[in-house]
C-alpha positions in Angstrom: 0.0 0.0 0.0 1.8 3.4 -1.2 1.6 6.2 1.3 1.2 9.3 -0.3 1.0 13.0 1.7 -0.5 16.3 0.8 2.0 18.9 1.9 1.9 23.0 2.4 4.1 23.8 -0.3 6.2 26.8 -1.1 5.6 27.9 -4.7 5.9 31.0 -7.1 2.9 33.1 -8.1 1.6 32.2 -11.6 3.8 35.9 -12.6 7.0 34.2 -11.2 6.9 30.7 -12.4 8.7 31.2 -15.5 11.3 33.3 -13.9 11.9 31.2 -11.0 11.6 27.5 -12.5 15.0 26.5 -13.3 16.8 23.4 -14.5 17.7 20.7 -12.1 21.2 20.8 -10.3 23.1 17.9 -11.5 22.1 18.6 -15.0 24.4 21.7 -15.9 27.5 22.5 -14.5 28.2 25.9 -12.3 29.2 28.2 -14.8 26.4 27.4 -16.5 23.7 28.0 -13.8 26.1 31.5 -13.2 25.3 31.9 -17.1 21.5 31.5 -16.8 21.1 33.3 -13.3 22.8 36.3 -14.3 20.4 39.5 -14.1 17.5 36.8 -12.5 17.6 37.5 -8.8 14.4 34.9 -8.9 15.6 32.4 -10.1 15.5 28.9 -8.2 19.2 28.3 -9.9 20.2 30.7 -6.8 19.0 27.9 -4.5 20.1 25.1 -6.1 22.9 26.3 -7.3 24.1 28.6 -4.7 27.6 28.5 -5.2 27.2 30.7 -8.2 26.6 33.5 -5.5 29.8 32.8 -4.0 33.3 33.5 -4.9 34.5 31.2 -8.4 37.1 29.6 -6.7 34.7 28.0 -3.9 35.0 24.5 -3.6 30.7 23.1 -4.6 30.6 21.2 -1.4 31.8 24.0 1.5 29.9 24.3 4.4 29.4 27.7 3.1 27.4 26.9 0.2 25.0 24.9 1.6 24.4 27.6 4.3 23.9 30.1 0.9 21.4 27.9 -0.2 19.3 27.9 2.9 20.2 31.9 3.1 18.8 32.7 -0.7 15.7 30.0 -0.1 14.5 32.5 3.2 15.2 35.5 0.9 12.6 34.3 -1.3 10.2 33.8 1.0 10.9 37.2 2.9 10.5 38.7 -0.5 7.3 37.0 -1.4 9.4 35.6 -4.3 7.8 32.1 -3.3 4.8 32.0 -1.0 3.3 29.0 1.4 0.0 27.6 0.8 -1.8 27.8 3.9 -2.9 24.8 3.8 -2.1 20.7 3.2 -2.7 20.2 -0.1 -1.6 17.9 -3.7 -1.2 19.0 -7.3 -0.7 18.4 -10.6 2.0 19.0 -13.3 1.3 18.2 -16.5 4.7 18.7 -19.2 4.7 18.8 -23.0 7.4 18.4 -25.2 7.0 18.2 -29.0 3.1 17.6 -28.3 4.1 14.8 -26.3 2.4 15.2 -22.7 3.0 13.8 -19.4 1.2 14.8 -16.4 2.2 13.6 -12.2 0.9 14.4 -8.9 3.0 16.2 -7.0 3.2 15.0 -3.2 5.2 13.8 -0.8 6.5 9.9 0.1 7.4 8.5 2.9 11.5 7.4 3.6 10.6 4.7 5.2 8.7 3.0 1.7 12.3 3.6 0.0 14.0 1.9 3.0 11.3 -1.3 3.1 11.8 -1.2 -1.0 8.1 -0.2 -1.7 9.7 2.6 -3.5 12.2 0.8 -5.9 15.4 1.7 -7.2 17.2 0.9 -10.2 20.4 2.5 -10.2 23.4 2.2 -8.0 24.3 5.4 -5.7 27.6 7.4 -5.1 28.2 8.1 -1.6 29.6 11.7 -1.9 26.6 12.8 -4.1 24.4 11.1 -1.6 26.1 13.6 1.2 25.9 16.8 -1.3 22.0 16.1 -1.2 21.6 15.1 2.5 23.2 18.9 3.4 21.3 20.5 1.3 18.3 19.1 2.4 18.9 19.4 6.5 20.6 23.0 5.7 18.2 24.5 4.1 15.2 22.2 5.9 13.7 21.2 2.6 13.2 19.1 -0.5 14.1 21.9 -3.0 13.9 19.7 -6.0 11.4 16.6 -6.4 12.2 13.0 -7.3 10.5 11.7 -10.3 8.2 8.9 -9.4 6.0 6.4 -11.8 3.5 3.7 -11.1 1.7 1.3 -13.1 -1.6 2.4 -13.3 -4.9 0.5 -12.8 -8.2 1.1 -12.7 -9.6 1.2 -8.7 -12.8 2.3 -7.9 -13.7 2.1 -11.4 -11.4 5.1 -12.9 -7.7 4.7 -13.1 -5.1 7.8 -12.1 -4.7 8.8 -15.4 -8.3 9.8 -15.7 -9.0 11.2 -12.3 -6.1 13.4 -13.2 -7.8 14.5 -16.6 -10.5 15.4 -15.3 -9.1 17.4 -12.9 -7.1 19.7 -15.5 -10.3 21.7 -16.1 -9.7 24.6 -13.8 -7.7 27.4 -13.3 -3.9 26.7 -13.0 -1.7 27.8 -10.8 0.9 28.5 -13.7 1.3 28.0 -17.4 4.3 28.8 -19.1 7.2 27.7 -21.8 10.4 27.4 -21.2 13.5 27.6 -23.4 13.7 24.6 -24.5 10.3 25.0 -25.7 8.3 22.7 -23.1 5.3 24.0 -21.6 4.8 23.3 -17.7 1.3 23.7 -16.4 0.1 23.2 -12.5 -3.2 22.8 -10.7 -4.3 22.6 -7.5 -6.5 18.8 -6.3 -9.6 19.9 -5.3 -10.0 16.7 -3.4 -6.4 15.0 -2.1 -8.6 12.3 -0.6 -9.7 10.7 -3.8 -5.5 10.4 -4.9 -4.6 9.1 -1.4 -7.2 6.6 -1.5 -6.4 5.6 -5.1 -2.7 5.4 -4.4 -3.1 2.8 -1.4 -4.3 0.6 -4.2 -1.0 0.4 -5.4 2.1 -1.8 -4.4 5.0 -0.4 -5.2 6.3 3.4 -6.8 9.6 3.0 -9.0 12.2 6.5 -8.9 12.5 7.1 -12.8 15.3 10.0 -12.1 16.0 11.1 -8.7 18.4 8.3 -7.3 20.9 10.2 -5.2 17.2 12.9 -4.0 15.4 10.1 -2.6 18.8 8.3 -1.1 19.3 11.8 0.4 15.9 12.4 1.5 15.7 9.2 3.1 19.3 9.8 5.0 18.3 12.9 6.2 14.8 11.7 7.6 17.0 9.4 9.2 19.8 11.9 10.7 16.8 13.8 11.9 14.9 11.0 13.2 18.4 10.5 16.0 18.3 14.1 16.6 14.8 14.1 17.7 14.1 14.0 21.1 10.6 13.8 20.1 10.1 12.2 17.2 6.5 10.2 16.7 6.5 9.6 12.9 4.4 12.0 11.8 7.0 15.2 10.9 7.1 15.9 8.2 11.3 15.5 8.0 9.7 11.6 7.8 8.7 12.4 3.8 10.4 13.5 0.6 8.9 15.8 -2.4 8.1 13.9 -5.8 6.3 14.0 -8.8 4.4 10.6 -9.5 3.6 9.5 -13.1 2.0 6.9 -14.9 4.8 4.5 -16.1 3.0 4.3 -19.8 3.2 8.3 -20.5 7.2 8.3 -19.8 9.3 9.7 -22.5 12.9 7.9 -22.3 15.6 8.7 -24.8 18.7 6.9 -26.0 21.7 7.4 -23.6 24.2 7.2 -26.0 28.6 6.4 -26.0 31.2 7.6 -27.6 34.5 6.5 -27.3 37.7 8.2 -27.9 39.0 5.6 -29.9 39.1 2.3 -31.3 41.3 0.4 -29.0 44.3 0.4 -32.1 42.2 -1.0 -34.3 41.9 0.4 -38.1 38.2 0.9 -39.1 38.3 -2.0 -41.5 39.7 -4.3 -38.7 36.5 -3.2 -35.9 33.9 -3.8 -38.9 36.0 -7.5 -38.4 35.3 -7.2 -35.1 31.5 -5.7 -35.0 30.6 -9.0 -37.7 31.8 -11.5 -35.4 29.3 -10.8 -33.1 26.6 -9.0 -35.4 25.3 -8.5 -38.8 26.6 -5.1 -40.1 25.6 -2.7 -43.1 25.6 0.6 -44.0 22.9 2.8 -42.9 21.8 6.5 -41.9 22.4 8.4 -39.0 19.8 8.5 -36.4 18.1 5.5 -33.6 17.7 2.5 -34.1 14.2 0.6 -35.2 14.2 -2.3 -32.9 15.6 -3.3 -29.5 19.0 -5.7 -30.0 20.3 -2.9 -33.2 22.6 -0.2 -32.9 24.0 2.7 -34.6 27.6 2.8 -35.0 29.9 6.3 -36.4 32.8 5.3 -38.0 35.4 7.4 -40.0 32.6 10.0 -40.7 30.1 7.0 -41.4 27.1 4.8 -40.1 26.7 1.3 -40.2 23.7 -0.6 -38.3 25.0 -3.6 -35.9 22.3 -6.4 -35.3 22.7 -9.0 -32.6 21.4 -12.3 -33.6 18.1 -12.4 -31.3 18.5 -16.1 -30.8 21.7 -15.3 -29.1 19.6 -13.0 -26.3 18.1 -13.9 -23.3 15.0 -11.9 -23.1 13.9 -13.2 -20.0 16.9 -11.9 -18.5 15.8 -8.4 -17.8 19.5 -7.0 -17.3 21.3 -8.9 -19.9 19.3 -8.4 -22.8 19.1 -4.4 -22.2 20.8 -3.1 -25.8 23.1 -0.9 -23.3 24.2 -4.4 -21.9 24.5 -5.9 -25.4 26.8 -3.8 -26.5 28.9 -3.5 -23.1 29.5 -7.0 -22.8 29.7 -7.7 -26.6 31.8 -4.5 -28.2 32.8 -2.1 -25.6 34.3 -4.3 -23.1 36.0 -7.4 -25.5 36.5 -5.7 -28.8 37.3 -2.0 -27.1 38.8 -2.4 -24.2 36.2 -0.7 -22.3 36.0 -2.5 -18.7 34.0 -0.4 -16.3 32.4 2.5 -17.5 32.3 3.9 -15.0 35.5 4.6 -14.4 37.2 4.5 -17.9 38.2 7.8 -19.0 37.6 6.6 -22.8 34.0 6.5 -23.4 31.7 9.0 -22.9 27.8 9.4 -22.7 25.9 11.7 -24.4 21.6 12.2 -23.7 19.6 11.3 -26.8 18.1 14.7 -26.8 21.5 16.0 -28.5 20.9 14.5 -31.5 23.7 12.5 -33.8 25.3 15.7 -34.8 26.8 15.5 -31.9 27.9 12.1 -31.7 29.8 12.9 -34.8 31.5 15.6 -33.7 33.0 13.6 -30.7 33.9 11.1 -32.3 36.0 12.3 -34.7 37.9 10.1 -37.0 39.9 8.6 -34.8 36.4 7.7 -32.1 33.5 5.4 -32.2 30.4 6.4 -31.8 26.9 4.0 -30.4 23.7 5.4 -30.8 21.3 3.7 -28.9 17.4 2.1 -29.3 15.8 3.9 -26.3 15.3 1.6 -23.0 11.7 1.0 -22.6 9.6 2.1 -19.2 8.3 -1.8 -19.6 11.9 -2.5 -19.4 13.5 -0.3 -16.3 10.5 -1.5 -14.5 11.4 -5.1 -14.8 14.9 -4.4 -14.0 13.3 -3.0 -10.4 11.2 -5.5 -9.9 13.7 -8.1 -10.0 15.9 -6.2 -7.3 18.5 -5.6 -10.2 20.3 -2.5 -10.8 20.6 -0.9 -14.7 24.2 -0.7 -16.1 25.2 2.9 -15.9 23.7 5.7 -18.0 20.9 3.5 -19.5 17.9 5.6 -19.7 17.7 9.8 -20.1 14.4 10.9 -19.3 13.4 14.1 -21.4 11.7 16.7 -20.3 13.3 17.4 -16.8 11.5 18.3 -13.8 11.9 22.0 -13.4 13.2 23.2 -9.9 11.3 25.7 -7.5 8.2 24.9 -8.6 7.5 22.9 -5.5 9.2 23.0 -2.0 8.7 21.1 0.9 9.5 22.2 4.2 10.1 20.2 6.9 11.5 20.5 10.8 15.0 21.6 11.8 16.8 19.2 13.8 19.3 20.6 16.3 21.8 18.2 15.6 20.8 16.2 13.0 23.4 16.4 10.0 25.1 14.1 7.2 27.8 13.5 9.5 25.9 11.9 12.5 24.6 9.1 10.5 
């Protein structure tokens, strides 16, 4: 049974949402937030971002930027930049990009469903970004960004989420705007949060789509302040983390794509050896692949199309037959040299959203580049359900989540800090 929570959130007037909303914080680097801030004392990028308010030569994860953060967040709210509504309540945020829609309720989980795994993860976690998160969070005693959620959605009490949702669109929204990359956010208030609480105790389990190292850090900072607590009776609201909660089936998930510096010493004619040894290969045109088990491969300024034999793949293996893991175990790692990629300095990965121009141009002649058939929602999900983690950099979910739409407040703990746990 999925737990979900209305919440008093801060937000921007429907006059400030445009100038406020901001990209997330680990998906441009600082002088690109100091780029986009500039001349916007708004915008959320000051929050998120904070460090772009401090001297350049101030290391991202000083105690002093943390404390900025928490600094420029009360600013806002002294200035009536973002305001609190005065009441519990949930919403809804609907995206379109390239007339493509997607619409979530925004509301807050509970830590202690990520910790039981009724919240389930795909991905592995870093430790040090898990700690950037947990200080920004107790610091600034919020969730300043959400996590994105999905769900498979079935019908319960005859109407599934989906529809309740639609039909809930009709009023007046809370903001409406497009952003620069040309994707329109819109927001509502529920009229009845009942109704979605109800409907989500139908379900079993929530799934993060992005937001790995937001809900680990949400859930270690419920924690810290949970020990700091002399008090604590479950019901604070430091106990819960922000999200936006889609249906699985309305998810847009683009390519994650490589490129490697090179081809292991290899000339081009001896890798198109390689690639038939454990493929079919022909010429073909730039762009993504058809079907799952192809790929796209740049070579020397051209494109050839690599087909694994499907008899050869396991599809009821719901890790190994990912085309990321395909081509990892079949071409990167024995034909390129390309062990962990995490670590490897060589390879490179580039969201679909950028297009094969620029898998070209990092390539080079001397490179290789893979461009990838999308991993499936169908597919991530499995991976979850069967307690697995997804090789690195599988899926890149397009549009983002915009920041400072949404906060949740919750208690400060005296005390309570990344450190103690």
């Amino acid at each position: 049974m999925i737990r979900i929570h209305p919440f008093a959130a801060l937000r921007p007037s429907a006059e400030n949402a445009a100038e406020v909303a901001c990209d997330p914080y680990d998906v441009i680097s600082t002088q690109e937030a100091r780029e986009r801030a500039e001349g916007k004392p708004k915008s959320f990028l000051h929050v998120v971002r904070s460090e772009i308010d401090l001297p350049e030569e101030t290391d991202c994860h000083a105690a002093e930027v943390y404390q900025k953060a928490s600094d420029n967040l009360q600013a806002m709210i002294a200035d009536g930049t973002l305001s609190r509504e005065p009441s519990p309540s949930l919403f809804l945020y609907r995206q379109i990009r390239e007339g493509v829609a997607q619409t979530g309720v925004v509301a807050c989980v509970e830590a202690e469903q990520y910790r039981t795994g009724e919240i389930r993860k795909h991905e592995k976690t870093r430790p040090d970004k898990e700690d950037d998160r947990t200080r920004h969070m107790l610091v600034t005693a919020s969730h300043a960004e959400p996590v994105f959620l999905c769900f498979r959605d079935e019908a319960s009490g005859g109407m599934t989420i989906a529809e309740r949702m639609a039909g809930d669109m009709a009023g007046e929204p809370l903001f409406d705007f497009v952003d620069p990359a040309g994707v329109q956010h819109t927001g509502w208030p529920v009229a009845t949060p009942a109704a979605y609480v109800s409907a989500f105790e139908g379900l079993g389990r929530l799934y993060i789509a992005d937001g790995h190292h937001r809900s680990a850090g949400g859930e270690r900072a419920a924690t810290a302040s949970q020990k700091a607590s002399a008090s604590h009776n479950g019901s604070e609201e430091y106990n819960r983390f922000l999200a936006v909660i889609f249906p699985h089936d309305q998810l847009r998930i683009l390519p994650y794509n490589r490129v490697v510096a090179d081809r292991n010493g290899l000339s081009a004619e001896a890798f198109f050896e390689k690639l038939r040894e454990v493929g079919s290969l022909e010429p073909a045109a730039a762009g993504t692949p058809a079907s799952r088990g192809q790929v796209l491969v740049a070579v020397a300024g051209g494109w050839w199309l690599l087909t694994f034999p499907e008899a050869s793949i396991d599809r009821s293996d719901p890790i190994a037959s990912l085309d990321v893991a395909l081509l990892q175990d079949r071409v990167l790692a024995p034909i390129l040299g390309i062990g962990d990629p995490r670590t490897d300095t060589r390879i490179a990965f580039v969201g679909g959203v950028r297009g094969c121009g620029e898998l070209e141009k990092r390539a080079g002649s001397d490179g290789v580049a893979f461009s990838m058939h999308a991993t499936s929602a169908d597919e991530l999900l499995a991976v979850a359900d069967a307690d697995e983690i997804m090789p690195p950099k599988s899926t890149w979910f397009e549009p983002k989540l915009r920041s400072g739409l949404f906060v949740h407040e919750f208690e400060r703990i005296r005390g309570a800090t990344a450190e103690s746990l």
